[in-house]
DRENGUGU-969324 format. One record per residue: residue number from 1; residue in one letter; y, z, x of N, C-alpha, C in turn. Coordinates in steps of 0.02 Angstrom, whole numbers. Layout:
BEGIN
> NUM, A, Y, Z, X, Y, Z, X, Y, Z, X
...
# end
This chain:
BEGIN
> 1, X, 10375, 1932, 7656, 10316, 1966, 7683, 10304, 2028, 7642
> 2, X, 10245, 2029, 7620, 10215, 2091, 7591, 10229, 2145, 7611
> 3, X, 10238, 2213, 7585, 10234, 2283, 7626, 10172, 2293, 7660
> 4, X, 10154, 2296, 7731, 10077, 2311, 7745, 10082, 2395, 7760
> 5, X, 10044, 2437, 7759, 10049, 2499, 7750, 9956, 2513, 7723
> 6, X, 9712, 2377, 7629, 9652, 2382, 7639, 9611, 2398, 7692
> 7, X, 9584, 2403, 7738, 9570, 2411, 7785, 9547, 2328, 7811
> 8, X, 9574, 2304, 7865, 9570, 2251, 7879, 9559, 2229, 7972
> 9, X, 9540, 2197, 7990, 9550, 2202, 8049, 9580, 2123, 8074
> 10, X, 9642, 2137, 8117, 9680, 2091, 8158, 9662, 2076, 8201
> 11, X, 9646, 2001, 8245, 9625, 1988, 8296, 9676, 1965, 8344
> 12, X, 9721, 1994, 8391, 9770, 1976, 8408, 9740, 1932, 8501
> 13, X, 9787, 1874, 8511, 9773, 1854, 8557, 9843, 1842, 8604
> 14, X, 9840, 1881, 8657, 9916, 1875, 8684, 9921, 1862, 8776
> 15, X, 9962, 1846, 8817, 9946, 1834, 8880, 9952, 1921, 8898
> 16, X, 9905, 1949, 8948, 9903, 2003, 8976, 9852, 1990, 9023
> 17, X, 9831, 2046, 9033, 9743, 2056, 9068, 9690, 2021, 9056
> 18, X, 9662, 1966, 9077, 9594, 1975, 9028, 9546, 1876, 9061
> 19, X, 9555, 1862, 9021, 9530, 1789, 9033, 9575, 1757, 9044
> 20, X, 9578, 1688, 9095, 9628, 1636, 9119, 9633, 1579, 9070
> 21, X, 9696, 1552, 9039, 9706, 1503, 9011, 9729, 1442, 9057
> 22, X, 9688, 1385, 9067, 9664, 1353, 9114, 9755, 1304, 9108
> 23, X, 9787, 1304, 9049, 9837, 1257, 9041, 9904, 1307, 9046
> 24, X, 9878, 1379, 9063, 9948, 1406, 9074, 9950, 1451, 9139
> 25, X, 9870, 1465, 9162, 9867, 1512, 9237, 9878, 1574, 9219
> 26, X, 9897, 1588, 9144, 9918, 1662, 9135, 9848, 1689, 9102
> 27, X, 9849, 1743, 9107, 9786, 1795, 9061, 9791, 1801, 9006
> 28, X, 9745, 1804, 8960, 9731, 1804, 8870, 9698, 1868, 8875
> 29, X, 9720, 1903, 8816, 9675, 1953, 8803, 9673, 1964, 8727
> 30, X, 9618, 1959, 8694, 9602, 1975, 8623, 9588, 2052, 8604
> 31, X, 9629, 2064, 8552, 9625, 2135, 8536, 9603, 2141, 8468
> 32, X, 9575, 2209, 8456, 9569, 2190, 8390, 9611, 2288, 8356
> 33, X, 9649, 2267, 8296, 9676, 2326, 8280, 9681, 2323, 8189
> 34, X, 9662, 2388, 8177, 9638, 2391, 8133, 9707, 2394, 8076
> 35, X, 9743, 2387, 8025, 9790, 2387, 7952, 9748, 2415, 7891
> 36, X, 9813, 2429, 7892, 9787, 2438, 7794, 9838, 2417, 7745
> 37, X, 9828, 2385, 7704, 9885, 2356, 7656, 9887, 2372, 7583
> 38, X, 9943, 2404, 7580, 9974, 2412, 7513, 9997, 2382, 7484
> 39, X, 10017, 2363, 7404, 10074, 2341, 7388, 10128, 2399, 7364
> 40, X, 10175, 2385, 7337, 10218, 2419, 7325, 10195, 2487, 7277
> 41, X, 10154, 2464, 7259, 10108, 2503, 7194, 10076, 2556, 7218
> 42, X, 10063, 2553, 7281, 9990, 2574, 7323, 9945, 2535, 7307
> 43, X, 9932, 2479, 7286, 9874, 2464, 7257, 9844, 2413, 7322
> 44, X, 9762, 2424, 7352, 9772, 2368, 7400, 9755, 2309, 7391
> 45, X, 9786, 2262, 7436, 9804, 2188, 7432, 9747, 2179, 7498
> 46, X, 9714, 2102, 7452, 9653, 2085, 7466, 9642, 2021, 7482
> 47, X, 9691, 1999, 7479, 9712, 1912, 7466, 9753, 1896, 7545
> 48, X, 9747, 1944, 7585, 9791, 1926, 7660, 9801, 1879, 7724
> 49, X, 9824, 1847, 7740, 9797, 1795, 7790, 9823, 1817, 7852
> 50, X, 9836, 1796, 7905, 9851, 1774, 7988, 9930, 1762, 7969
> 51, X, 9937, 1727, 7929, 10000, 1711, 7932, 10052, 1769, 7903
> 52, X, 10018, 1800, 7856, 10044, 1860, 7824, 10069, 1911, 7863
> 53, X, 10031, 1926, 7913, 10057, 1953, 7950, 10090, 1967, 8040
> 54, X, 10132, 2010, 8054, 10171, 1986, 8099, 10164, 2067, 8171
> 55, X, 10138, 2046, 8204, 10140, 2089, 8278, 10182, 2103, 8318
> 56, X, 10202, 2136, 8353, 10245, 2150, 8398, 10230, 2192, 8464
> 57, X, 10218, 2167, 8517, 10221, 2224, 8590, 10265, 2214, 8621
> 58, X, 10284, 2286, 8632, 10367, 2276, 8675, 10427, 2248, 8659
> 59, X, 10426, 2238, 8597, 10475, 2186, 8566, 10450, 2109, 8551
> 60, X, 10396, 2085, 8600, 10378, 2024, 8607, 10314, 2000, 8531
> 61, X, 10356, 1964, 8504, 10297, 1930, 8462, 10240, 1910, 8482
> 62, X, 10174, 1926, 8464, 10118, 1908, 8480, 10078, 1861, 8435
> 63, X, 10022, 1813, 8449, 10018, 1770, 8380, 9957, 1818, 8365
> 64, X, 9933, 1793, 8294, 9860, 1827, 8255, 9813, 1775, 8250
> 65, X, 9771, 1804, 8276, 9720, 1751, 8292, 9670, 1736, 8221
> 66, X, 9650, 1800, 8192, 9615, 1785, 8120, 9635, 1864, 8116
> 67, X, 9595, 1859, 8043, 9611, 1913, 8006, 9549, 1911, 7978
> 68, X, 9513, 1954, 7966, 9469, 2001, 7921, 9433, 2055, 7900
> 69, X, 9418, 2064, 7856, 9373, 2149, 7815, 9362, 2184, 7869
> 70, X, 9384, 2258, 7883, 9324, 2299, 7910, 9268, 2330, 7883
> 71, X, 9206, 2287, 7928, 9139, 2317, 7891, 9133, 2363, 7934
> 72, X, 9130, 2395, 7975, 9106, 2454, 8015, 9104, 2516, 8017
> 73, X, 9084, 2580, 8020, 9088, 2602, 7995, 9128, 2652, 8043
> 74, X, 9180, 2684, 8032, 9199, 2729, 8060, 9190, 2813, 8092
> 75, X, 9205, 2815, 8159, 9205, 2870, 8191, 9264, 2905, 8179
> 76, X, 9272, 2960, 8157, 9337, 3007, 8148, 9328, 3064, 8173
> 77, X, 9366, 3078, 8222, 9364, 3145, 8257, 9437, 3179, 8217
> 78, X, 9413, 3229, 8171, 9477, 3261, 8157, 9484, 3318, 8209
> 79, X, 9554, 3329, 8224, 9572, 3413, 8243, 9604, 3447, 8235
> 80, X, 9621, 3510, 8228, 9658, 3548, 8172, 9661, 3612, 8208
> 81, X, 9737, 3591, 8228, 9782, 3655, 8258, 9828, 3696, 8211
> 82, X, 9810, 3741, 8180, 9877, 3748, 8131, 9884, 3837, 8133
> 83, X, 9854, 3850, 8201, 9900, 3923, 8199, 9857, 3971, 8170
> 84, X, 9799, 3967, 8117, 9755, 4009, 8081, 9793, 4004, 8022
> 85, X, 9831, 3976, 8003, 9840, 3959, 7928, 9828, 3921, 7881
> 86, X, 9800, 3892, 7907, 9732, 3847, 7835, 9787, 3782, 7815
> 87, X, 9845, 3785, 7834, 9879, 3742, 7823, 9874, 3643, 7813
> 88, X, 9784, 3633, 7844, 9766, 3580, 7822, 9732, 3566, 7808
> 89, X, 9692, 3627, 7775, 9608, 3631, 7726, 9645, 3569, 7670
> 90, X, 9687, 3568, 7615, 9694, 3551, 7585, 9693, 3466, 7593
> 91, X, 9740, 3442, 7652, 9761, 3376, 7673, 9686, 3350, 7680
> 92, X, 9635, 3401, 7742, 9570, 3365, 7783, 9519, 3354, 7721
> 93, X, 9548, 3399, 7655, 9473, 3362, 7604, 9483, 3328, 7577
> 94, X, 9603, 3302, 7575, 9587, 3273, 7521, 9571, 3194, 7564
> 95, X, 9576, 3184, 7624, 9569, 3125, 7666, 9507, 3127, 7669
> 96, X, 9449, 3160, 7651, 9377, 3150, 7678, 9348, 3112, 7591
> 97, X, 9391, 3141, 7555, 9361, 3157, 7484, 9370, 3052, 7468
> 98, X, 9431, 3031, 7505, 9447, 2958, 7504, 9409, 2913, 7562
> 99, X, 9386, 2954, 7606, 9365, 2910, 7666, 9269, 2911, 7645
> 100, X, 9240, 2947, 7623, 9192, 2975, 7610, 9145, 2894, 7624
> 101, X, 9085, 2881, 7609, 9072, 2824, 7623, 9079, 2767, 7685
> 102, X, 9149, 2769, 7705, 9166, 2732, 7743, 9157, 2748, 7823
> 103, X, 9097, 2800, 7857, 9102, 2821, 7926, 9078, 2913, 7932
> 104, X, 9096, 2932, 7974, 9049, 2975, 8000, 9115, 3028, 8021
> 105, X, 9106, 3077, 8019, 9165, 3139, 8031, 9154, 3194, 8069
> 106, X, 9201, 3206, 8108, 9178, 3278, 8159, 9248, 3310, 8150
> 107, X, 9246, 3386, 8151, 9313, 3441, 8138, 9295, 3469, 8188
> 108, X, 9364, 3486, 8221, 9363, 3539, 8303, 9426, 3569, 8259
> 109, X, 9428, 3622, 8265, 9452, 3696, 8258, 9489, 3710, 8315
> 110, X, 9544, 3707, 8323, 9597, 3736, 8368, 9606, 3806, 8364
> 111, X, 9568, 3848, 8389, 9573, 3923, 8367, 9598, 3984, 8429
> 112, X, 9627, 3967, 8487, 9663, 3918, 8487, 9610, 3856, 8531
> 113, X, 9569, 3878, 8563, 9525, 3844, 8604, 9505, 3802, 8562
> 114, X, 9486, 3752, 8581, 9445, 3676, 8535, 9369, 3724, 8513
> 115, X, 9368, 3733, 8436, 9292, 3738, 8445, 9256, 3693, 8394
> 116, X, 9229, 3654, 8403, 9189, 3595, 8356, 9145, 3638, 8303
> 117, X, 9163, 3612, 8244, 9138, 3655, 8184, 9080, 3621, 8134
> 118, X, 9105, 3563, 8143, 9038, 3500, 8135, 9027, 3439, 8162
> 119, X, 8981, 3419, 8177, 8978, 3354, 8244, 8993, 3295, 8184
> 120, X, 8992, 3231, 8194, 9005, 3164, 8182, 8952, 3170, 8118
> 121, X, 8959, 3180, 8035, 8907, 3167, 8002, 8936, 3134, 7945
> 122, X, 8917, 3122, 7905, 8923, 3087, 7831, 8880, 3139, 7795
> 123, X, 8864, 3179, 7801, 8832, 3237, 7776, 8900, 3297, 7709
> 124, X, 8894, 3253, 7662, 8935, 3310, 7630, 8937, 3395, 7635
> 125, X, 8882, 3403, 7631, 8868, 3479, 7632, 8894, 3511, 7699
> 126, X, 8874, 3475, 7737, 8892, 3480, 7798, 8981, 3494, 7820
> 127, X, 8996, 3429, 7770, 9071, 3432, 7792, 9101, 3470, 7720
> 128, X, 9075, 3488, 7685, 9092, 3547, 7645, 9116, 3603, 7683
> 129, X, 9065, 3639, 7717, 9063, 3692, 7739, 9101, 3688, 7793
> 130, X, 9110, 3623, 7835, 9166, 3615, 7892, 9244, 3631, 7858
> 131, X, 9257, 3633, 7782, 9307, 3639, 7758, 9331, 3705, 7770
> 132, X, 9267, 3748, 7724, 9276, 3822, 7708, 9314, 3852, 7778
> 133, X, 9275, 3833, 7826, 9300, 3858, 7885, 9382, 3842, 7911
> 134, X, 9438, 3789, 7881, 9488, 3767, 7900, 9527, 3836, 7856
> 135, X, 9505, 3865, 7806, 9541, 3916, 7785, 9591, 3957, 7832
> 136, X, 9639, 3999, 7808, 9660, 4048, 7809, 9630, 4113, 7868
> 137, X, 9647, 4102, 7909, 9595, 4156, 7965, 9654, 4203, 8001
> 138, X, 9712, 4220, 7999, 9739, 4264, 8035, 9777, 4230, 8078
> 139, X, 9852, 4246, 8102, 9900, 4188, 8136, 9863, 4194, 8195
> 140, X, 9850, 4131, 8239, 9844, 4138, 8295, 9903, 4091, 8348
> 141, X, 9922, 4118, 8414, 9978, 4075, 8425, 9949, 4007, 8468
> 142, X, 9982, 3953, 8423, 9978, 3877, 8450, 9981, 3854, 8512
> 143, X, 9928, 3805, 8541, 9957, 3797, 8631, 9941, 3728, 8623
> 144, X, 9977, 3692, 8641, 10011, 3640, 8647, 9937, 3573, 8703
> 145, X, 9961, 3613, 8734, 9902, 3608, 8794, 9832, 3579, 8764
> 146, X, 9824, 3647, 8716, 9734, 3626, 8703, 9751, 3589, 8627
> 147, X, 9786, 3578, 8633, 9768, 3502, 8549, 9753, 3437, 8616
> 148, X, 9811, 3421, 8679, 9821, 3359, 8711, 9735, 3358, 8757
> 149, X, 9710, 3429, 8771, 9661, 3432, 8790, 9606, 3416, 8762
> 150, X, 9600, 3426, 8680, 9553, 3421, 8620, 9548, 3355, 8614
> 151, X, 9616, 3311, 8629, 9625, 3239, 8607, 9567, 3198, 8654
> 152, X, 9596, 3221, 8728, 9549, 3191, 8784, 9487, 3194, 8763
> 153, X, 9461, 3228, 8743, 9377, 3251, 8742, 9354, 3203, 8679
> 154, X, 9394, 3213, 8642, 9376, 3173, 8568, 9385, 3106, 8585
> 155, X, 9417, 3069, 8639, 9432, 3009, 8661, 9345, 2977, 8696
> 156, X, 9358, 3029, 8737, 9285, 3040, 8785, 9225, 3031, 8743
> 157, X, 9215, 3067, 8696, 9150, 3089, 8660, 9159, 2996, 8608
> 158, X, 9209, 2990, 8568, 9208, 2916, 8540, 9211, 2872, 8579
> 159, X, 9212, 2878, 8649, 9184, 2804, 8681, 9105, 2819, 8708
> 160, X, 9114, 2872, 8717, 9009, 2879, 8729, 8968, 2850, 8682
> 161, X, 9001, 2874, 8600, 8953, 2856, 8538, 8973, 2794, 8554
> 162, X, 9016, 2734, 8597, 9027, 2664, 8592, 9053, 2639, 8505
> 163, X, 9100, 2693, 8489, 9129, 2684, 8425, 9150, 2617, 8406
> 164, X, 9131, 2569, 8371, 9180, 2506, 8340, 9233, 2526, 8333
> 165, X, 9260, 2606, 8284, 9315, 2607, 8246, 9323, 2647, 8247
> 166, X, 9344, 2683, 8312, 9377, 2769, 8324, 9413, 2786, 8295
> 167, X, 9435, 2828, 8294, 9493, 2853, 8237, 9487, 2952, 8288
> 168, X, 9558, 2965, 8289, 9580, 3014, 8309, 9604, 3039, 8260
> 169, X, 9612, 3093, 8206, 9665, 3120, 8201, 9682, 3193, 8208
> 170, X, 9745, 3202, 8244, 9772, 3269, 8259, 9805, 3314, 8208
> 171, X, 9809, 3353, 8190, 9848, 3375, 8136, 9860, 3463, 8167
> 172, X, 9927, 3478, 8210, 9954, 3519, 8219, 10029, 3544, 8183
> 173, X, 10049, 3620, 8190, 10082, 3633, 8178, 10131, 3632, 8227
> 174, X, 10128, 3629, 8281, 10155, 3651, 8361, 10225, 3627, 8360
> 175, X, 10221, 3547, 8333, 10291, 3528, 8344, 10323, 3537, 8308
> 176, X, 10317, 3582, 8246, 10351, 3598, 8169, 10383, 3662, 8216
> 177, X, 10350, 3701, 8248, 10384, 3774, 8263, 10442, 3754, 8325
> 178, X, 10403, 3699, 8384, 10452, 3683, 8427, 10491, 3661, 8387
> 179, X, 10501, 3613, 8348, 10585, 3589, 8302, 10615, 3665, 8283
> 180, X, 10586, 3693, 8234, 10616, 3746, 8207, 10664, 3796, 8237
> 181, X, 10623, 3820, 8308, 10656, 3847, 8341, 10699, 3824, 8397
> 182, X, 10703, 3775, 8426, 10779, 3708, 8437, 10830, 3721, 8393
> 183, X, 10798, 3711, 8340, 10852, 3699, 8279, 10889, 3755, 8267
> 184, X, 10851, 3811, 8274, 10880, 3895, 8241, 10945, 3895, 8302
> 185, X, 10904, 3871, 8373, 10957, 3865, 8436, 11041, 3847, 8444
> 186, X, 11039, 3801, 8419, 11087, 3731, 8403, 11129, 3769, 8360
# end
């Protein structure tokens, strides 16, 4: 089996919740979850089937129903807790600078309160200037609270837009300082 690590989408079909399978009385439910595949190279692999690859919930093997391309275009709610240290200006352009094309982007600012700095756009300029702002602004102290709070809302707001292809990502410092200071403990 290949390393999986393209953007592809899995159609998984497993007994749970959902529709009755008339020859087993149990529930089917089709999911669909999104991969990306590397090879060892990084290079992505394009050539993938159903069989290629392998699922797991709970330990329990699940089968793959099909496999193919994601055309859709993606919703990305980034959020960015990092204390007032700019600590992921660098990471959020260089992931926008690769995702660019492929979907629509919104930045919330953990300052420490959630404050949304640009809504859902494909608008470079736009998300230019959403950068400038991830800078360097003065320590502020991290709360834990309002990233899990930021998450909810960004959950909320990508099922209103009825997203195909949500995408969350969080990018805090919070649990770097909780380790650190455990660790200084110990």
């Amino acid at each position: 089996m290949r390393m999986v690590s393209a953007s592809v989408i899995v159609v998984l079909t497993f007994m749970a919740l959902g529709t009755t399978s008339r020859a087993t009385g149990a529930q089917e439910t089709t999911r669909r979850v999104y991969i990306s595949a590397v090879d060892s190279a990084g290079a992505q692999i394009t050539d993938l089937t159903a069989a290629d690859i392998a699922v797991k919930e709970d330990g329990k093997d699940r089968p793959v129903a099909g496999l193919e391309p994601a055309t859709a275009p993606m919703q990305v709610a980034i959020l960015v807790d990092d204390a007032g240290l700019g600590a992921f200006q660098v990471g959020v352009s260089q992931f926008l600078q690769r995702s660019l094309g492929r979907g629509q982007f919104a930045i919330t600012l953990l300052n420490p309160q959630a404050s949304p700095i640009v809504d859902f756009t494909d608008d470079v300029a736009a998300l230019k200037g959403a950068l400038g702002r991830l800078g360097h602004r003065g320590r502020l102290q991290a709360d834990g609270d309002q990233m899990l709070d930021a998450i909810s809302r960004a959950a909320k707001t990508l099922q209103q837009r009825k997203a195909e292809r949500a995408v969350i990502l969080a990018l805090t410092i919070a649990l770097v300082r909780w380790a650190e200071e455990h660790q200084a403990a110990a």
